[in-house]
C-alpha positions as CSV (number, residue, x, y, z in Angstrom):
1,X,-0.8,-7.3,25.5
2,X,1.6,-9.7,24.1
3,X,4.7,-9.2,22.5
4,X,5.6,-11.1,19.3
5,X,8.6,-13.3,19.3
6,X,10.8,-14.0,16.9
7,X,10.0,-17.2,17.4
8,X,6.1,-16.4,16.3
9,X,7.5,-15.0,12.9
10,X,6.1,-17.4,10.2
11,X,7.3,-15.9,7.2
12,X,9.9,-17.5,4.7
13,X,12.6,-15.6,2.6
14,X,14.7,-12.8,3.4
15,X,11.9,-10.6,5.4
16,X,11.3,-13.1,7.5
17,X,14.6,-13.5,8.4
18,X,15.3,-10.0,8.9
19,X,11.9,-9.6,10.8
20,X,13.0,-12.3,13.3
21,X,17.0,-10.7,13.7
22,X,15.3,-7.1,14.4
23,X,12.9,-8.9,17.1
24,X,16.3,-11.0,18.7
25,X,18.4,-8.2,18.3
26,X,20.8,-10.0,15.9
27,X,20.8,-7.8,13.1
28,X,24.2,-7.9,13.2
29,X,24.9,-11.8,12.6
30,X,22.5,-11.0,9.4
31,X,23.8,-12.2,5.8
32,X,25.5,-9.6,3.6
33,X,22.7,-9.5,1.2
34,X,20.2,-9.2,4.2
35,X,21.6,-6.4,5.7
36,X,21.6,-4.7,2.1
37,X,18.0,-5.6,1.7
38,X,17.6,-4.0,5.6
39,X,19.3,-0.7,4.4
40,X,17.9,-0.5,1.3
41,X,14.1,-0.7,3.2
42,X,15.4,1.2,5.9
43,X,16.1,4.2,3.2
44,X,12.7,3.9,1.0
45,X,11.1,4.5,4.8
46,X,12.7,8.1,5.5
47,X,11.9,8.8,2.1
48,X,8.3,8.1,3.0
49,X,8.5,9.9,6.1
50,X,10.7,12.9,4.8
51,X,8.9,13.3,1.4
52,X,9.9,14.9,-1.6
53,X,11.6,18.8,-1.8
54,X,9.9,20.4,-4.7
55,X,11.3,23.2,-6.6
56,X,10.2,25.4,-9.3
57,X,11.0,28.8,-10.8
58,X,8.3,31.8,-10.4
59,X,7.9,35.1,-11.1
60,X,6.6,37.6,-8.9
61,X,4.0,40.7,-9.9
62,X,7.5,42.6,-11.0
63,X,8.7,40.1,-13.1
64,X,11.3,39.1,-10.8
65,X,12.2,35.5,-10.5
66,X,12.5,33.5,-7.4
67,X,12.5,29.9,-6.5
68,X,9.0,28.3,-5.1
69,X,10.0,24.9,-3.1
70,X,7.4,22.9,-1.0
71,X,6.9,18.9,0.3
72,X,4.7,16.6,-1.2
73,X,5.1,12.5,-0.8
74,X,7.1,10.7,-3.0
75,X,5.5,8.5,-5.8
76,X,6.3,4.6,-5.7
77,X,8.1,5.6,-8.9
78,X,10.6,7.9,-7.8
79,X,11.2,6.0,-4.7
80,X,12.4,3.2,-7.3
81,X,14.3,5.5,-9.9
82,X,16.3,7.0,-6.0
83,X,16.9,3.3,-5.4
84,X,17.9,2.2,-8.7
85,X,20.6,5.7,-9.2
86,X,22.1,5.1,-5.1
87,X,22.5,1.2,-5.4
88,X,22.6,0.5,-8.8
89,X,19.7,-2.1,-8.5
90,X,17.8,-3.5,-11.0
91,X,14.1,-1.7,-11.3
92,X,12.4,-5.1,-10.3
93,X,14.4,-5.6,-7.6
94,X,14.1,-1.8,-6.9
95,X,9.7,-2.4,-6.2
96,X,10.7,-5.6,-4.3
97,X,12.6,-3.6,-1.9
98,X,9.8,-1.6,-1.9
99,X,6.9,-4.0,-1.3
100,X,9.0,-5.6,1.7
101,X,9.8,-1.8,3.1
102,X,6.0,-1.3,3.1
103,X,5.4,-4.5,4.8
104,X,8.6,-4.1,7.8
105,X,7.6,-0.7,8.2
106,X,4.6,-0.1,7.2
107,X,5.0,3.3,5.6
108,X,2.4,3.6,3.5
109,X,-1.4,3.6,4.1
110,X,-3.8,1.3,1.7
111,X,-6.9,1.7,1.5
112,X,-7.6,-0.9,4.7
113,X,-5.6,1.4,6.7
114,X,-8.5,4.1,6.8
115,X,-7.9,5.3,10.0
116,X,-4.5,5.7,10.0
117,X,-4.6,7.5,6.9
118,X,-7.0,10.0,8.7
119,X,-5.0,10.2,11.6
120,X,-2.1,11.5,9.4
121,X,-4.3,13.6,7.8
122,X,-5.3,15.3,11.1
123,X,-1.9,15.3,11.9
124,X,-0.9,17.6,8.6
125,X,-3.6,19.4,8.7
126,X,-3.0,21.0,12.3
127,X,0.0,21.6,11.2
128,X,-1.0,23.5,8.2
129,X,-3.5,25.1,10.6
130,X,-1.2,26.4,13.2
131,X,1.5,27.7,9.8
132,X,-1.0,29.6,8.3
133,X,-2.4,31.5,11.5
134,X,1.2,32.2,12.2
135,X,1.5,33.9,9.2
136,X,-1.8,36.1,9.5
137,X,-3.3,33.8,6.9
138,X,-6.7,33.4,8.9
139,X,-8.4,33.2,6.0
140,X,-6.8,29.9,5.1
141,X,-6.4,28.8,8.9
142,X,-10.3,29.1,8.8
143,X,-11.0,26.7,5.7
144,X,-8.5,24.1,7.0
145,X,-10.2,24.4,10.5
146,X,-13.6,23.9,8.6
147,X,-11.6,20.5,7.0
148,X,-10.3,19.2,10.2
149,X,-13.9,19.3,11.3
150,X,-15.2,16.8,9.0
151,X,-12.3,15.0,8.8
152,X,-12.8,13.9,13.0
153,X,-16.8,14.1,12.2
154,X,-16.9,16.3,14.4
155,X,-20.2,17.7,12.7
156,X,-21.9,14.3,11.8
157,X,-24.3,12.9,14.1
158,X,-23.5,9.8,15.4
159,X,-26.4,7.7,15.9
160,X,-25.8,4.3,18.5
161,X,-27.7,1.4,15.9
162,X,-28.8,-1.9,16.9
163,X,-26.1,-4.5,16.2
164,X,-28.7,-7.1,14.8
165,X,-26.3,-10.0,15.8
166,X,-26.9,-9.0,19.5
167,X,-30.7,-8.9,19.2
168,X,-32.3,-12.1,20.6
169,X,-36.3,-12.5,19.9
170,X,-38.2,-13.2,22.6
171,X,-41.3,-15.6,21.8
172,X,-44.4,-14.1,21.6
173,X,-47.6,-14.7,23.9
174,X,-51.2,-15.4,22.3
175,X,-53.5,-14.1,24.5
176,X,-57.3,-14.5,23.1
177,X,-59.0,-12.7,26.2
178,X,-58.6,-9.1,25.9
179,X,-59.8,-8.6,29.8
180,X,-56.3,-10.4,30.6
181,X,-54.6,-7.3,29.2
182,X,-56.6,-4.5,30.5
183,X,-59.1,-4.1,28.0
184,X,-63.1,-4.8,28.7
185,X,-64.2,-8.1,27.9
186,X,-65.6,-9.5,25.1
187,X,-69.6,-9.6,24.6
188,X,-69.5,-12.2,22.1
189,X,-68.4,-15.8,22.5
190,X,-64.1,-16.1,21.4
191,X,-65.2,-19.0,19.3
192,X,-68.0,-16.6,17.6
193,X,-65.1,-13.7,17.1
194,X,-62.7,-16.6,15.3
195,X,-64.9,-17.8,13.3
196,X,-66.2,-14.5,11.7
197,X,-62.9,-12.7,11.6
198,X,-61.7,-16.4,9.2
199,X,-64.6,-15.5,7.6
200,X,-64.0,-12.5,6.8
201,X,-60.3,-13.3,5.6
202,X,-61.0,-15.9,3.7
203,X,-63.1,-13.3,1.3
204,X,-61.1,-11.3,-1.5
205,X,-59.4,-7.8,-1.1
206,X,-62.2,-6.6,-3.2
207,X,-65.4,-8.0,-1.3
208,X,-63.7,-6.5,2.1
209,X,-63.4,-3.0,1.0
210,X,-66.7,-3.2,-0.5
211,X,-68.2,-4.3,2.5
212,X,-66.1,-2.1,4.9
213,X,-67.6,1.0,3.0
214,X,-70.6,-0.2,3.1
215,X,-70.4,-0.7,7.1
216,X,-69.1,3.4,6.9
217,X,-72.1,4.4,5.0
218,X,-74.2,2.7,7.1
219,X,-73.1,4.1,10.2
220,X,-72.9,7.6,8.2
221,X,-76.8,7.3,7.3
222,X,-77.7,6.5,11.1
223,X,-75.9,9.7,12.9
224,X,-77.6,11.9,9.7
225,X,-81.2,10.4,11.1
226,X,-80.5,11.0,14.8
């Protein structure tokens, strides 16, 4: 697999020229205010990657209190207020930094990115997994198992289907002599066959049936005298 160049980079503005100083290893000849824009992208991805300590007060059964902390990811919103309070940036300049630190680094996962986003899902969720056994939480370790299953479709059956773009028709073969396939010959003249069968086609849905039942009840009336 190639590598990209910097050379290859085609994008204008101060991404681009950060993209191709971090590809030449030359970030260090960067402008001021493109190595500000680096650090400031560089900080929104370990946010991303770190997420969010959350803390809250609880109260146990005995009405003591105690303080309940746990990680979720940061909102785009509070990645912009952290960036407006650390470097005093404006708040549109704050989601630009933002949008670009996505792009560089690609920290976050749209919708397009499906399978990475299930990949980091597995990822967490073994995680959670192997945390709650260790704590004798089987119970939990159990349900999450169950998730991780159908997360990896691990119980949906995969079926191989036909890709139609890689079906090619073959033409068919007219064959009006059934002995040519196998089958006993015909004891009537083909031309005879055609011309009753176009007959026969050439009559309304209605007239068929009629006369189709009457061919059944005919047959019917001839097994009841033998």
């Amino acid at each position: 697999m190639s590598l990209i160049r910097a050379k290859d980079v085609d994008i204008d503005g101060p991404l681009g020229r950060i993209y191709k100083a971090h590809l030449s290893n030359k970030v260090d000849q960067l402008r001021a205010t493109d190595k500000a824009l680096l650090t400031r992208m560089r900080r929104v991805d370990t946010l991303v990657r770190e997420k969010k300590l959350h803390e809250e007060k609880r109260y146990n059964s005995g009405g003591e209190s105690y303080v309940f902390s746990f990680k979720r990811p940061y909102k785009k919103r509070e990645i912009v207020e952290w960036l407006q309070s650390e470097f005093g940036i404006s708040i549109r300049q704050a989601y630009l930094d933002v949008e670009m630190a996505q792009r560089f680094f690609h920290s976050f996962e749209t919708s397009q990115d499906r399978e990475i986003a299930r990949g980091m899902a597995i990822e967490t969720g073994e995680e959670m997994m192997a945390r709650a056994e260790a704590a004798g939480d089987f119970r939990a370790a159990a349900a999450i198992f169950k998730e991780l299953n159908q997360i990896k479709q691990l119980r949906t059956f995969q079926m191989d289907l036909l890709d139609p773009s890689e079906y090619i028709p073959t033409d068919p073969i007219l064959v009006d002599d059934p002995s040519k396939l196998g089958f006993p010959a015909l004891d009537e003249p083909v031309e005879d066959i055609k011309a009753r069968l176009m007959k026969k086609l050439k009559k309304g849905f209605i007239e068929t049936l009629v006369e189709d039942a009457e061919t059944v009840d005919d047959e019917n009336v001839e097994e009841e005298e033998v």
